[in-house]
Phi, psi and omega in degrees: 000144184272054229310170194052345177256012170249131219196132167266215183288004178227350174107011169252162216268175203302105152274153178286146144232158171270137164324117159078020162235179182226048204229182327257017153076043209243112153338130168293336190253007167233045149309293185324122151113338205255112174303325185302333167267327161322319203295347202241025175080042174215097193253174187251119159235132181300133180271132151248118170222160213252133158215120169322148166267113213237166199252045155244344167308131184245317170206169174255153149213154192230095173247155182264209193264011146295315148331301199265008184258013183215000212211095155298148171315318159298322155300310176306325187263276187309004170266291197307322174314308184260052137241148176267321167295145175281355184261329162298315190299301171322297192314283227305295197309338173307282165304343156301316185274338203257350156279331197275323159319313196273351179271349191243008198212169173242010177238184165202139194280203184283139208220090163250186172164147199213135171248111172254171072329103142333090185307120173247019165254000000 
């Protein structure tokens, strides 16, 4: 399997359901924290991956895949670039994925997002 290229009949990628519900419908990439597909055996291990914090690194950003589903890394930095606050910049991306959801989707998926700014001074 290719992660990200398995989809069902409607584009969404492979979910858990409970026998004979229709609960809890839980992304296989959004387990953490949702007890309810645990209580049916469905647990979360984490991609960890390490990157020094170097000194042209300007900010993180932690988005969840809602985020990321209309939005590249680079539409992502260059949005973030032109705010000097992290809560505007967070506001904007935020709203930013959640207008291009309603323009390319009729729903919209989980939209989070966490802005640190690095202090260089």
């Amino acid at each position: 399997m290719t992660l990200g290229k398995v989809t069902d009949h409607s584009g969404d990628p492979p979910r858990v359901w409970e026998t004979d519900s229709h609960l809890p419908g839980c992304a296989f990439t959004r387990s953490i924290g949702d007890s309810v597909a645990e209580a049916i055996g469905v647990t979360a291990e984490a991609e960890i991956s390490t990157h020094i914090i170097e000194a042209d690194d300007r900010f993180l950003v932690i988005a969840s895949d809602g985020v990321w589903e209309f939005l590249t890394n680079e539409a992502v930095v260059n949005l973030v670039c032109s705010f000097e606050n992290p809560l505007t910049a967070c506001r904007t991306l935020v709203a930013e994925s959640y207008r291009l959801w309603m323009q390319f989707d009729v729903r919209s998926d989980d939209i989070t997002a966490f802005i640190a700014y690095f202090d260089r001074g």
